[in-house]
Backbone as a chain_set.jsonl record, in Angstrom:
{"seq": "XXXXXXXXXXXXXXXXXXXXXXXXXXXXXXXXXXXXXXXXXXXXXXXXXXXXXXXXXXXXXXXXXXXXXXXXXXXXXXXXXXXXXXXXXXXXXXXXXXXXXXXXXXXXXXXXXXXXXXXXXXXXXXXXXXXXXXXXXXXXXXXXXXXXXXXXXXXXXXXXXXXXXXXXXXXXXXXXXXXXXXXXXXXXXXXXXXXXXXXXXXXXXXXXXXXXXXXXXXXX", "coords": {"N": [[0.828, -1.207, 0.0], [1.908, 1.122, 0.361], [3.61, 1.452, -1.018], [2.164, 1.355, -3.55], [1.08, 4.722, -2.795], [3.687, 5.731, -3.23], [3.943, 5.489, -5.775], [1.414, 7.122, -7.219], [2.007, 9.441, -6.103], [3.407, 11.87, -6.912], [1.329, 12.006, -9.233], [-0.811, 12.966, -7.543], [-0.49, 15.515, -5.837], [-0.66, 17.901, -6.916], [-3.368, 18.339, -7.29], [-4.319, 17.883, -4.5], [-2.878, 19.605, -3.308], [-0.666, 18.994, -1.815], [2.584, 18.957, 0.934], [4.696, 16.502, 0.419], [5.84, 13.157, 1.829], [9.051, 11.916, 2.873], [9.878, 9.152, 0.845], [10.942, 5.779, 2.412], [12.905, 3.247, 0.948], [13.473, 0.504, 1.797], [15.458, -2.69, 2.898], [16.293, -5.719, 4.294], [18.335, -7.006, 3.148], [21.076, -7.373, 0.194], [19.817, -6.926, -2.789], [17.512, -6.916, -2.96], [15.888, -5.657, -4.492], [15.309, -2.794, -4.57], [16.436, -0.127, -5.58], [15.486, -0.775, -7.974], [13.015, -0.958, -7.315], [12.656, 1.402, -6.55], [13.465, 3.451, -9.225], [10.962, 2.391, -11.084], [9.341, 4.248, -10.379], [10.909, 6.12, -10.357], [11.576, 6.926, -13.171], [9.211, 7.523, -14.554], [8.904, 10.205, -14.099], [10.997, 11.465, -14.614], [13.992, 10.899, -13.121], [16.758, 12.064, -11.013], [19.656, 10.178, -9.672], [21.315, 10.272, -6.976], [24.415, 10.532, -4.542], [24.377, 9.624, -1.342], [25.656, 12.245, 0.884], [26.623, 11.359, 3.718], [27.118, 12.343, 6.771], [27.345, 15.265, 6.541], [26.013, 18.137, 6.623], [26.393, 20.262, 5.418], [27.493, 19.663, 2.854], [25.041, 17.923, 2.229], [23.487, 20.063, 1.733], [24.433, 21.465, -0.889], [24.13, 19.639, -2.413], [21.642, 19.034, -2.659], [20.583, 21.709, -3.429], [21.819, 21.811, -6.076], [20.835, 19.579, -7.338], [18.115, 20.67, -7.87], [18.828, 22.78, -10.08], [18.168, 20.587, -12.207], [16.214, 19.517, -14.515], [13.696, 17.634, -13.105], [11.508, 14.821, -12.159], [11.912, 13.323, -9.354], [14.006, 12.466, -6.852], [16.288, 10.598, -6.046], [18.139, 9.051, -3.209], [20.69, 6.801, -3.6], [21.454, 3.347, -2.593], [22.164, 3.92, 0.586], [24.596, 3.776, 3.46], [24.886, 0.228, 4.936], [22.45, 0.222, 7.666], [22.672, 3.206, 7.691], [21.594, 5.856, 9.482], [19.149, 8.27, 8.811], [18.823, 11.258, 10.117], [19.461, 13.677, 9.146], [18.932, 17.357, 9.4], [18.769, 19.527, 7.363], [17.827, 17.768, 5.852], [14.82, 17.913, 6.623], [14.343, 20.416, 7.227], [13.561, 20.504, 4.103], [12.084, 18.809, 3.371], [9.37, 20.105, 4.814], [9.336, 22.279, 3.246], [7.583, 24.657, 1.101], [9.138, 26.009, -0.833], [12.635, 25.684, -2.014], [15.572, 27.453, -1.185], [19.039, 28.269, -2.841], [22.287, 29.048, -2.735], [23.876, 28.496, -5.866], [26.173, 26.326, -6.91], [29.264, 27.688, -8.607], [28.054, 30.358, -8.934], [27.588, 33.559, -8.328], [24.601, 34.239, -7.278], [21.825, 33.343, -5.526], [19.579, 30.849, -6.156], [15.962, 29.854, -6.297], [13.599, 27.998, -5.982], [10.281, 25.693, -6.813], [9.775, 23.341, -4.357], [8.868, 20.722, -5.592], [9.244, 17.561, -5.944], [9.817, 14.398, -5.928], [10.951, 12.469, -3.124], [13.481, 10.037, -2.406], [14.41, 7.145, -0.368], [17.434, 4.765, -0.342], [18.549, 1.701, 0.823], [20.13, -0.885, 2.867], [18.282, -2.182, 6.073], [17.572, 0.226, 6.731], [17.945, 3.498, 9.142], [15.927, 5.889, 11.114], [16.152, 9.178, 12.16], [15.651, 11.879, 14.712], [13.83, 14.697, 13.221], [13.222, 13.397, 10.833], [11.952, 11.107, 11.305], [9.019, 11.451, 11.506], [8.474, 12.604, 9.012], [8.9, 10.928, 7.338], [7.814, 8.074, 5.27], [8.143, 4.469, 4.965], [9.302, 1.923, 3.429], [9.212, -1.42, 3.27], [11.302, -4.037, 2.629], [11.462, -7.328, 2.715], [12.887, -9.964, 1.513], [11.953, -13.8, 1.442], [14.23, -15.559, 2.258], [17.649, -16.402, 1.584], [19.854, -15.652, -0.474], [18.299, -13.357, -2.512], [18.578, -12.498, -4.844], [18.3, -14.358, -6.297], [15.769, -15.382, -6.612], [12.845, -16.616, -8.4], [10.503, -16.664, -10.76], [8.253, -14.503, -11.206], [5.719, -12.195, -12.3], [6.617, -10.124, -14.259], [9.178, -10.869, -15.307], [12.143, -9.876, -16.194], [12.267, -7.232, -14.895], [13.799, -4.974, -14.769], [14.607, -4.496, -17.137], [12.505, -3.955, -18.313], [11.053, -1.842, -17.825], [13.004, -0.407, -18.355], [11.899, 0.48, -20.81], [10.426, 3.039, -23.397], [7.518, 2.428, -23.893], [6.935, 0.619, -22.499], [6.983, 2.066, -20.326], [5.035, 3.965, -19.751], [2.452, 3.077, -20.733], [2.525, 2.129, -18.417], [2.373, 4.298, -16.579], [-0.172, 5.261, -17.951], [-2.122, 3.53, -16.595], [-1.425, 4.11, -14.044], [-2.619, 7.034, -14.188], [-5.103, 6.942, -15.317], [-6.147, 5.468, -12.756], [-6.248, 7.665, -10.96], [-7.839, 9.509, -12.325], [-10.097, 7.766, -11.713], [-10.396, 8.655, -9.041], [-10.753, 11.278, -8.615], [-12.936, 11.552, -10.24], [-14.785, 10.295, -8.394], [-14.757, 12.038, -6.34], [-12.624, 12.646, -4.897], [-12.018, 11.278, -2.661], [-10.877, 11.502, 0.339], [-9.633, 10.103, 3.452], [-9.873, 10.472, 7.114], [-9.289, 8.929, 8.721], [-6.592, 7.889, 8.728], [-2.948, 7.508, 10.204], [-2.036, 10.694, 11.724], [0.405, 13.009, 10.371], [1.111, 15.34, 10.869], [2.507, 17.786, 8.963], [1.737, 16.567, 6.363], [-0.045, 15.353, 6.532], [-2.548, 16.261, 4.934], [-1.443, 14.952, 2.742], [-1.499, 12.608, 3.436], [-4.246, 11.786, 3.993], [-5.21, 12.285, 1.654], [-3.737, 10.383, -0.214], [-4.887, 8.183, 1.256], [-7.54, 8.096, 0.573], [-7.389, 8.003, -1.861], [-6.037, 5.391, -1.987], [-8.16, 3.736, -0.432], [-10.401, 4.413, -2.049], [-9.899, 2.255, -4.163], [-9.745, -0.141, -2.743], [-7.317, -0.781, -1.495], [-5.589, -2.047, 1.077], [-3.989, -1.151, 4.256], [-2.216, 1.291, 4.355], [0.088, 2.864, 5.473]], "CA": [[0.0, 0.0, 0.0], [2.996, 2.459, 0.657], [4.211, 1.892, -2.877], [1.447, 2.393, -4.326], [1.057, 5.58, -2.982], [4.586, 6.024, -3.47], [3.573, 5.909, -7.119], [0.486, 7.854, -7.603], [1.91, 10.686, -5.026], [3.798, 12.448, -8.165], [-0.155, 12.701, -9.63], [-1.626, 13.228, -6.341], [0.603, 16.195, -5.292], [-1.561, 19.205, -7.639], [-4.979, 18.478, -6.762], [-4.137, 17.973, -2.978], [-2.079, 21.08, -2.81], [0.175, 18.881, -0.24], [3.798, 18.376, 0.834], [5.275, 14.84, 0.518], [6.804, 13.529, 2.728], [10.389, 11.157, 2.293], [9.956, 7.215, 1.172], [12.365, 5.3, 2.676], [12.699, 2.065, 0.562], [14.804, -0.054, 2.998], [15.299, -4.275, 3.136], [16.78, -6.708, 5.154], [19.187, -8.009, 2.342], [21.244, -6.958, -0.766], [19.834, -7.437, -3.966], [16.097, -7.262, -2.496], [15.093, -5.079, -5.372], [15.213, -1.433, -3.28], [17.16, 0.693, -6.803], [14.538, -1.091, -8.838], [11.402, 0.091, -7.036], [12.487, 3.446, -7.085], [13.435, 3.653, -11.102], [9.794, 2.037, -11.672], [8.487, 5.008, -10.271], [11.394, 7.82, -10.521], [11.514, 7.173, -14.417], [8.544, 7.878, -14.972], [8.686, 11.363, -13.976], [12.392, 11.731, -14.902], [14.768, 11.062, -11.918], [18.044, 12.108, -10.787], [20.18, 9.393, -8.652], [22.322, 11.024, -6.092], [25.111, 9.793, -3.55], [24.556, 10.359, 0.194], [26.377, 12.388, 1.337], [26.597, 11.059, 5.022], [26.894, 13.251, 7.902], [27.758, 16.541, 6.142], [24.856, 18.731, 6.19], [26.373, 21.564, 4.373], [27.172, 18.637, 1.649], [23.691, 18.071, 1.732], [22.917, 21.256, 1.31], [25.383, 22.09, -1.807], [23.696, 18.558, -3.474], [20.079, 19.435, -3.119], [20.346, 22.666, -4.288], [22.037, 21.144, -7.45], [19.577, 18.709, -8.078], [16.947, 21.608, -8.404], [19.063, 22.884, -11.392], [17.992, 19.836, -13.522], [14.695, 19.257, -14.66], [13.075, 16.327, -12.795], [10.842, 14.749, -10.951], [12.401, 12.655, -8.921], [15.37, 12.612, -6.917], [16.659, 9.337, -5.292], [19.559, 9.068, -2.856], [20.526, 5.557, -3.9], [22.17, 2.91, -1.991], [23.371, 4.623, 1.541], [25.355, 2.69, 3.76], [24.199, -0.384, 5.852], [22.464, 0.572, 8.448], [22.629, 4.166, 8.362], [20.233, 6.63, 10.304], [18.605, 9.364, 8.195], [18.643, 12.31, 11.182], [19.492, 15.289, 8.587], [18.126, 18.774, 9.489], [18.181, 20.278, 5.945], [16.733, 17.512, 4.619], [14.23, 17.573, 7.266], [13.736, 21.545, 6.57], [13.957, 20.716, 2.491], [10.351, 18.2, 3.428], [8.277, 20.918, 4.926], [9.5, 23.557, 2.794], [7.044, 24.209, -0.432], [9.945, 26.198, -1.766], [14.053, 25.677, -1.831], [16.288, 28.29, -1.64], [20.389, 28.05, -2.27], [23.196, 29.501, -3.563], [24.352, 28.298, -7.109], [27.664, 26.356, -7.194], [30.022, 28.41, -9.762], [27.83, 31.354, -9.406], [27.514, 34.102, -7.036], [23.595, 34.508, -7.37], [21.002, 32.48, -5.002], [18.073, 30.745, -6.401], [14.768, 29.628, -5.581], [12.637, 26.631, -7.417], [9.036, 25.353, -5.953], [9.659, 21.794, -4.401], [7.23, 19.742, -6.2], [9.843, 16.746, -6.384], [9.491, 13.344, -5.464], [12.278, 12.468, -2.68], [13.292, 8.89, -1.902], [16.061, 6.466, -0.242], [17.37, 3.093, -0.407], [19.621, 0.933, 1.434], [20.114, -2.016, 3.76], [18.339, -1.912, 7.427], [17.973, 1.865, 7.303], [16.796, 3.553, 10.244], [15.505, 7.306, 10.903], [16.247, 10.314, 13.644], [15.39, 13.3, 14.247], [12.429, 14.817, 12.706], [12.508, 12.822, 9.676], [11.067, 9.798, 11.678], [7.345, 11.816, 11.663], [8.622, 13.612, 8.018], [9.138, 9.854, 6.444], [7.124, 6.817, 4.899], [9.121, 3.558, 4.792], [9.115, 0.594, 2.393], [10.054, -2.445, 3.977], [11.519, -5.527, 1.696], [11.66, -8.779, 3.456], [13.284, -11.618, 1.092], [12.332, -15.163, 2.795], [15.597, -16.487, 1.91], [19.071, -15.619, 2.173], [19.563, -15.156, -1.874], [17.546, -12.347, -3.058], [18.824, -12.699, -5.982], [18.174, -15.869, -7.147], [14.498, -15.668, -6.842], [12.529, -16.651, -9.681], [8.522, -16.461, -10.49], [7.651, -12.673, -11.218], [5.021, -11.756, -13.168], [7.364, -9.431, -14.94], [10.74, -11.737, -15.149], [13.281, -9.056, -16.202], [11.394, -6.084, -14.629], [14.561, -3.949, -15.023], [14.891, -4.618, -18.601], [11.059, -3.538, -19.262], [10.894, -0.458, -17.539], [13.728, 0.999, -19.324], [11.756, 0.517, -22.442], [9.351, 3.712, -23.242], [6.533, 1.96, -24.194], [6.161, 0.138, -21.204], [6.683, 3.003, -19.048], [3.647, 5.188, -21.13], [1.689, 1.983, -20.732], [2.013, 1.746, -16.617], [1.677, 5.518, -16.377], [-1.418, 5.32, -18.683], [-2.983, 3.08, -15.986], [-2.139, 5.128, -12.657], [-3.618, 8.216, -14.253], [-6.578, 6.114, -15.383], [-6.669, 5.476, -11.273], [-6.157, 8.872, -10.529], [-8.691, 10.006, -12.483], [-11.634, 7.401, -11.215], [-11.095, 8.41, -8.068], [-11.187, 12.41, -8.767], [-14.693, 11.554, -10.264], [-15.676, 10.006, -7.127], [-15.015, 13.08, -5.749], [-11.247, 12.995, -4.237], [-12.224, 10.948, -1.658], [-10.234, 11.778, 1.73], [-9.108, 8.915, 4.622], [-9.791, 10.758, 7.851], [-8.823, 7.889, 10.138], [-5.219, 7.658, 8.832], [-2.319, 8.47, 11.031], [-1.873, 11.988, 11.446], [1.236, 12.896, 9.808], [1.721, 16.914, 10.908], [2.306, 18.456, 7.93], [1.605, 15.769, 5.736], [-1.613, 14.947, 6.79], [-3.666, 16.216, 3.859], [-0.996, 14.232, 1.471], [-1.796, 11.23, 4.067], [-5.531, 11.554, 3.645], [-5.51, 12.471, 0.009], [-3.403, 9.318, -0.601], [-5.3, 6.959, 1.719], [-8.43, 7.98, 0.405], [-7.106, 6.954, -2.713], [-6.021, 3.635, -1.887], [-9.163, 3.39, 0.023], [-11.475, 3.921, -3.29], [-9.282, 1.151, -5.328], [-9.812, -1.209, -2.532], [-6.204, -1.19, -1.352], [-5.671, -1.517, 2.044], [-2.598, -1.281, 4.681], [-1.417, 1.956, 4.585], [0.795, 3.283, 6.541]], "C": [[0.865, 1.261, 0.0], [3.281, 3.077, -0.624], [3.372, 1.943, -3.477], [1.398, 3.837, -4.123], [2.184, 6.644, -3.226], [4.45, 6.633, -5.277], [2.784, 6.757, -7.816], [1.004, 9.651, -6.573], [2.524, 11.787, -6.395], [2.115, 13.11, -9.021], [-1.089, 12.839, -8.82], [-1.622, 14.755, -5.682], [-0.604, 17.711, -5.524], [-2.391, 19.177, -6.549], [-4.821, 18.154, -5.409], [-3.474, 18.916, -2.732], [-1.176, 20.644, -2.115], [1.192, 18.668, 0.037], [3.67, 16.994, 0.864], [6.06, 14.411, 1.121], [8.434, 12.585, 1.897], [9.879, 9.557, 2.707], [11.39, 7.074, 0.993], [12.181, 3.829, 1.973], [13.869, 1.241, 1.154], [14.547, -1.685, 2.897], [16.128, -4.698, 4.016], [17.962, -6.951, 4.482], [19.471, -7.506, 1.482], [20.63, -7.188, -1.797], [18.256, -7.816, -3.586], [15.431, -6.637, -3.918], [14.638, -3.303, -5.33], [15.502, -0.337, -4.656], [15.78, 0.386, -7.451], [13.373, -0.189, -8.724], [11.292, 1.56, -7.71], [12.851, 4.171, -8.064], [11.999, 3.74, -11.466], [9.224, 3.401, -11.089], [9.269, 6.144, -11.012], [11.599, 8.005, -12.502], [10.244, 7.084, -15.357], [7.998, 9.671, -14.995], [9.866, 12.189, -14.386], [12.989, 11.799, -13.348], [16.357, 11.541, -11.836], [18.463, 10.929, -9.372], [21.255, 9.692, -7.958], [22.994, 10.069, -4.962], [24.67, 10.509, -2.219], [25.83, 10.753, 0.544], [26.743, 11.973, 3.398], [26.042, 12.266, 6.063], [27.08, 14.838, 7.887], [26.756, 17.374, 5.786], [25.054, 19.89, 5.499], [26.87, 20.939, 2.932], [26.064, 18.462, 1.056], [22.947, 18.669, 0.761], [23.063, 21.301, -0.257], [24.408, 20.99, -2.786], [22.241, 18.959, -3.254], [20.091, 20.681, -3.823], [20.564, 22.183, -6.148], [21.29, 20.413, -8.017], [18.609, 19.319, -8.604], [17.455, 22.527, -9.471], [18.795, 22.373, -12.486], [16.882, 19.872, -13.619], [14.798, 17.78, -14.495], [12.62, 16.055, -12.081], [10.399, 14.293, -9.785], [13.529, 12.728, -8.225], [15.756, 11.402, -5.551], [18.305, 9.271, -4.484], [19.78, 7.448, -2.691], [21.324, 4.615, -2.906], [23.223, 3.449, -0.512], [23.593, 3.124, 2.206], [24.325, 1.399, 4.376], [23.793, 0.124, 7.029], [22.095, 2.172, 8.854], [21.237, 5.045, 9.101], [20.355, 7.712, 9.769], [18.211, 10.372, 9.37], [18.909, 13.693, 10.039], [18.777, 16.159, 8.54], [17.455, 19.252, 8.348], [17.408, 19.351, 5.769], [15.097, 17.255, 5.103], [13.198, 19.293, 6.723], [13.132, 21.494, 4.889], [12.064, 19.865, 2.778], [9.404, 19.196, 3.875], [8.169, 22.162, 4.304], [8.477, 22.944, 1.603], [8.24, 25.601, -1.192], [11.444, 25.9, -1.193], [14.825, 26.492, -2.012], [18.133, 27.727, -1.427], [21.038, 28.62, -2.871], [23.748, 28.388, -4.853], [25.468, 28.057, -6.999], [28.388, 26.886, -8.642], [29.272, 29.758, -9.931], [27.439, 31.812, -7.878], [26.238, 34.57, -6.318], [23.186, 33.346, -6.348], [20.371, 32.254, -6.22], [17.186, 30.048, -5.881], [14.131, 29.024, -6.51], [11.624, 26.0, -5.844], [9.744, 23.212, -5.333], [8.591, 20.88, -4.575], [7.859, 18.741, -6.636], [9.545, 15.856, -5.447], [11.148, 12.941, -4.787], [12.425, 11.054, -1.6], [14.652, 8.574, -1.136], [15.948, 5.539, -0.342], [18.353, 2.98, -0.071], [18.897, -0.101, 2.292], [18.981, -1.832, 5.226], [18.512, -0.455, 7.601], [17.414, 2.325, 8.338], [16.594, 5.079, 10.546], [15.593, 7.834, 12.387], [15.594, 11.243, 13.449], [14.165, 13.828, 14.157], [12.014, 14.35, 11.505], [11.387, 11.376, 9.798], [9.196, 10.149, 11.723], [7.478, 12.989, 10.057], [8.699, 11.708, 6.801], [7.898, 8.807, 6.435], [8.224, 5.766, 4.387], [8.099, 1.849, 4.036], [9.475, -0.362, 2.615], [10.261, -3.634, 2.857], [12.077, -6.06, 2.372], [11.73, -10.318, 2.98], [13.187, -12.84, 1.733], [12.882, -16.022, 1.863], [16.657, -15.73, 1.44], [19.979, -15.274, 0.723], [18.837, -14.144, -2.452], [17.169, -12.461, -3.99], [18.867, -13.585, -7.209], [16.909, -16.64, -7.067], [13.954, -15.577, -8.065], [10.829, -16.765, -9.879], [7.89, -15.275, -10.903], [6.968, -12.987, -12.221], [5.712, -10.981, -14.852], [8.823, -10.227, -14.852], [12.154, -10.781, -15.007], [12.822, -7.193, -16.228], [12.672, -4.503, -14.891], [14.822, -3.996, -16.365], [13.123, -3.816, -19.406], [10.854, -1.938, -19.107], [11.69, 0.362, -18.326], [12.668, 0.945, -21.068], [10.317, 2.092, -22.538], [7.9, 3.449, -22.883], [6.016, 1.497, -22.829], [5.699, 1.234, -19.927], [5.498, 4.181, -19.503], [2.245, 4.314, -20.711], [1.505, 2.161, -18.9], [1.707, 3.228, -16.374], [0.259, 5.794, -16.735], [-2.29, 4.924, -17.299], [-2.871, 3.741, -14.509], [-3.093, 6.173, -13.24], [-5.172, 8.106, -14.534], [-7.324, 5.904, -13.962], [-6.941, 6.263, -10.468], [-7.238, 9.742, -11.243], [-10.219, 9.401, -12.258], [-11.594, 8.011, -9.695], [-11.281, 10.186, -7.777], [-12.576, 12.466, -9.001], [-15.154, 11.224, -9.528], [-15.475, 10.793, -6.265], [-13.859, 13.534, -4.668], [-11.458, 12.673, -2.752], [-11.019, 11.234, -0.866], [-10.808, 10.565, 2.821], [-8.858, 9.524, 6.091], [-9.103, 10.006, 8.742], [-7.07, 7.317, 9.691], [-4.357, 8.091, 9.508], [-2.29, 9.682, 10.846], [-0.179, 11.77, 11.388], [1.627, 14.542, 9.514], [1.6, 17.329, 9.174], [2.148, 18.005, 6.718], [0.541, 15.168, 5.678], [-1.897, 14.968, 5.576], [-2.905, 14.894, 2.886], [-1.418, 12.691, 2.07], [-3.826, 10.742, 3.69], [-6.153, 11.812, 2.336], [-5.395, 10.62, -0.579], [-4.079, 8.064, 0.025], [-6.744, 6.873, 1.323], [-8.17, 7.498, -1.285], [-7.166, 5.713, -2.753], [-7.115, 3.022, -1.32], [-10.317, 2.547, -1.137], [-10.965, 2.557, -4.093], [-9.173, -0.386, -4.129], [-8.239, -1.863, -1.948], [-5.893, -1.214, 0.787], [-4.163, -1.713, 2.942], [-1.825, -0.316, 4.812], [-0.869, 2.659, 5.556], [1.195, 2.906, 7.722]], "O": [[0.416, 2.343, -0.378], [3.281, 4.195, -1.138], [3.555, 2.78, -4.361], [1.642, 4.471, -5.149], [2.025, 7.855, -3.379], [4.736, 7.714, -5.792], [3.172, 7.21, -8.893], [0.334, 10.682, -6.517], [1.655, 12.588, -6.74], [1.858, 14.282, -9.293], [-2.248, 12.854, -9.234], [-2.614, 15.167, -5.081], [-1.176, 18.343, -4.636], [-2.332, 19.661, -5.418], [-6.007, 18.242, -5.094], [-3.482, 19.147, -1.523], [-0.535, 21.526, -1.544], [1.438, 17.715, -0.701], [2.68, 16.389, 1.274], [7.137, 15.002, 1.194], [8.759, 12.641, 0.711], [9.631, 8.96, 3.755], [12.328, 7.517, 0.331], [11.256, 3.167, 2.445], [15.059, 1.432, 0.9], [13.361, -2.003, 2.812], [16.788, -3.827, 4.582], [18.88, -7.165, 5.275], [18.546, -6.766, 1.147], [21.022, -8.339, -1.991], [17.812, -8.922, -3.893], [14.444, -7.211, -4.377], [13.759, -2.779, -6.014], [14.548, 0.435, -4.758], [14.946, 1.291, -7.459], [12.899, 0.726, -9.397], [10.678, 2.284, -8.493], [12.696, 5.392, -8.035], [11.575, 4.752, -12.025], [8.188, 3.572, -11.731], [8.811, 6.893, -11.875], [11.739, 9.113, -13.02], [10.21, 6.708, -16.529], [7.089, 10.2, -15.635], [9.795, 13.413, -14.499], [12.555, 12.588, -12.509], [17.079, 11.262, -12.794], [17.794, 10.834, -8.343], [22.31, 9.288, -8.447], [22.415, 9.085, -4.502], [24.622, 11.73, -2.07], [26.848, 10.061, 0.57], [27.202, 12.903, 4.061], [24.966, 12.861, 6.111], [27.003, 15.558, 8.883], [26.516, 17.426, 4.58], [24.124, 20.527, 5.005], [26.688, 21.61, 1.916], [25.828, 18.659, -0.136], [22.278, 18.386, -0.232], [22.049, 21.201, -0.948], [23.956, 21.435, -3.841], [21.801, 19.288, -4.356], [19.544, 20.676, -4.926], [19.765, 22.221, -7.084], [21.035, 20.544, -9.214], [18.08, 18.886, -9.628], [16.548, 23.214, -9.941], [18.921, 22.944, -13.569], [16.305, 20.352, -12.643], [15.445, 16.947, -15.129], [12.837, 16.626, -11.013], [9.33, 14.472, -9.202], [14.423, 13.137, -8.965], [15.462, 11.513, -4.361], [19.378, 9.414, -5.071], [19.177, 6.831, -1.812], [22.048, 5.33, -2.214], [24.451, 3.432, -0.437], [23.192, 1.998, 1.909], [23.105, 1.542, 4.307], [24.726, 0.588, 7.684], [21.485, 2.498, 9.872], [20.066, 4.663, 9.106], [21.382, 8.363, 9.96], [17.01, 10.269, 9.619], [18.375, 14.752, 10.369], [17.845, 16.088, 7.739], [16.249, 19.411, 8.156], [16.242, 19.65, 5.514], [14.265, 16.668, 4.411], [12.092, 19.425, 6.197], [12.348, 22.356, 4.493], [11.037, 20.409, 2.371], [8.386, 19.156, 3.185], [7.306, 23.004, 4.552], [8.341, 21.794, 1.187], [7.838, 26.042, -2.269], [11.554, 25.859, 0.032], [15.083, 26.569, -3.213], [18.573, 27.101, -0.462], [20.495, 28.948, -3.926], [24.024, 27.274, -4.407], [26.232, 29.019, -6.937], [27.986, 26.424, -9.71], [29.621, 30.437, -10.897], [27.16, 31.195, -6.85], [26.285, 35.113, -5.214], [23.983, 32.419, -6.209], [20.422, 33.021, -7.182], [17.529, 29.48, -4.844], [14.061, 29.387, -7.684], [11.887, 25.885, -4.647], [9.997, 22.233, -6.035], [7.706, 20.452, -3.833], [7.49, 18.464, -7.777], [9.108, 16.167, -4.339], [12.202, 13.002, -5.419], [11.866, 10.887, -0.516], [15.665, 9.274, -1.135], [14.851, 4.992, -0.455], [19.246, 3.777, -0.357], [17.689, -0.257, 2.469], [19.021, -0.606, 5.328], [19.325, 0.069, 8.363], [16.376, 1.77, 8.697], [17.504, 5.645, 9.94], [15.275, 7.263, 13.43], [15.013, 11.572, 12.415], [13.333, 13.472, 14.992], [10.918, 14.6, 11.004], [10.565, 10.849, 9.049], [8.323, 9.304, 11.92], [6.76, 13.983, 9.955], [8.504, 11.691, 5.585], [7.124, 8.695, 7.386], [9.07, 6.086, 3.551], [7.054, 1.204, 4.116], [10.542, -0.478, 2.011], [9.268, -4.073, 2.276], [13.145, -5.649, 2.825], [11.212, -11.342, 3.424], [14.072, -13.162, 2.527], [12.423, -16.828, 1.052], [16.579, -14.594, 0.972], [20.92, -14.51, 0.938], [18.996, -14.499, -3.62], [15.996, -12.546, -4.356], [19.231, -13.574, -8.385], [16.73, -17.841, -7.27], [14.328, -14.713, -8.859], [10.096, -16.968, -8.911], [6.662, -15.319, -10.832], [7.313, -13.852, -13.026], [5.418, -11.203, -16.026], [9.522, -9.79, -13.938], [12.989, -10.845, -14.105], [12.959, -6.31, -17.075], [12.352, -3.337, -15.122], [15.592, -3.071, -16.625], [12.825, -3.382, -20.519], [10.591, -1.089, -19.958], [11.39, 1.433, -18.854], [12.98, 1.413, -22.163], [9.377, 2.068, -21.744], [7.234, 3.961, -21.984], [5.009, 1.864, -22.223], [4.787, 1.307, -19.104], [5.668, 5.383, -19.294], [1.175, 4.852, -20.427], [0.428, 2.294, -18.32], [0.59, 3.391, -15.881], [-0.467, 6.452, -15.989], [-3.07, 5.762, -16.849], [-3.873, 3.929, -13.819], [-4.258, 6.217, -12.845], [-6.111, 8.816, -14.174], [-8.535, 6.037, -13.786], [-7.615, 6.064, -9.457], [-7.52, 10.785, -10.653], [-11.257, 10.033, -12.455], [-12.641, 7.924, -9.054], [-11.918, 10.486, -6.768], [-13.366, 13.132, -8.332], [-16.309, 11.649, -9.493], [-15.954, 10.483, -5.175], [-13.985, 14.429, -3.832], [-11.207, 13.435, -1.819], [-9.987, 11.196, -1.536], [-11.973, 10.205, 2.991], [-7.743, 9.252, 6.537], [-8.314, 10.533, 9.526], [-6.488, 6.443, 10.334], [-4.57, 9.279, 9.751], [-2.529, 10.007, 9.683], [0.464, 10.895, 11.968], [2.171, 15.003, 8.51], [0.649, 17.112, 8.424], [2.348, 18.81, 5.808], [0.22, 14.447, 4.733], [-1.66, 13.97, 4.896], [-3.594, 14.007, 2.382], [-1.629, 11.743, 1.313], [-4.355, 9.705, 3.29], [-7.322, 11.606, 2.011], [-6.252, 9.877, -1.057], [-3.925, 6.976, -0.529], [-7.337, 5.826, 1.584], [-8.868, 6.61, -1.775], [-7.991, 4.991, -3.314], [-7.249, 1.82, -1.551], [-10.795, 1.422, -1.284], [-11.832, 1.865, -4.626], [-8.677, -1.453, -4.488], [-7.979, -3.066, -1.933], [-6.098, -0.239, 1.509], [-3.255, -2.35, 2.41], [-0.72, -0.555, 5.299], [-1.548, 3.031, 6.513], [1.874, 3.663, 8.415]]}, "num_chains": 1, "name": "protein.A"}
């Protein structure tokens, strides 16, 4: 239920007016599938894939601003370490902000761009401080068996081989917005009884009244 609304939150975002908060796509095990997920969604909106910078919050800083130079709508910090704990301030300020301001590396000008980007992570056993622990939604993958990678059965067999292809990705977009628009005609149903989620709420009760209408249940 997460990832779905992980997916539809990109066409959820407008018509709810609401911040988003940070999915954490986190597993137990290498090679769970954690990069994958978050292509199938972030290339559909265009993504950028960024390194953590660890514990350096004026690193942080210097790399988010940069990211809001490119056009996209996505921005994934891919693979952090085992283990680590997501406590960062900025990026804690960068979730409740609806705009970003920073200075321009190579230039001596600030600027300022709306955050209307989709902002994920992935790694091993990750775990959250701070204020991102009531600023985050987490994705749990739980391989039963000690291979990951050497599971076989999917619906989709070589799911990283399809997605890169346009077509397909035109084709799975086709059908969220198809979902996103039955449940606007039913009138943008809203999920009062979902956690509250501070400043995230509305995006919590936008999105659960979503998954509600389609019959999905589990979130959060």
């Amino acid at each position: 239920a997460n990832y779905v609304a992980l997916m539809v939150t990109p066409f959820l975002r407008r018509p709810l007016r609401a911040l988003a908060p940070l999915f954490i796509l986190s597993a137990s095990a290498p090679a769970s599938g954690k990069s994958l997920l978050s292509a199938l969604t972030g290339l559909l909106t265009g993504q950028q894939v960024v390194a953590w910078p660890g514990d350096s919050e004026e690193e942080l800083e210097k790399l988010i601003t940069a990211t809001f130079t490119v056009e996209s709508g996505a921005v994934v910090f891919d693979n952090l370490p085992e283990g680590e704990v997501i406590a960062s301030a900025k990026l804690a300020s960068l979730l409740t902000s609806p705009a970003w301001s920073g200075r321009i590396l190579g230039k001596s000008g600030m600027g300022s761009w709306p955050n209307d980007r989709l902002w994920m992570a992935t790694g091993n056993n990750l775990r959250v401080g701070g204020d991102i622990a009531s600023r985050s939604v987490s994705i749990r993958l739980r391989p039963m068996g000690p291979h990951p990678e050497q599971r076989t059965g999917f619906a989709i067999p070589d799911l990283q081989g399809w997605v890169k292809d346009p077509a397909n990705r035109a084709a799975l977009m086709h059908k969220l917005l198809v979902l996103v628009a039955d449940w606007a005609a039913a009138g943008r149903t809203r999920d009062t009884t979902v956690p509250q989620m501070r400043q995230f709420t509305p995006w919590a009760q936008g999105a659960g009244g979503f998954l509600a209408h389609h019959g999905i249940t589990g979130f959060l």
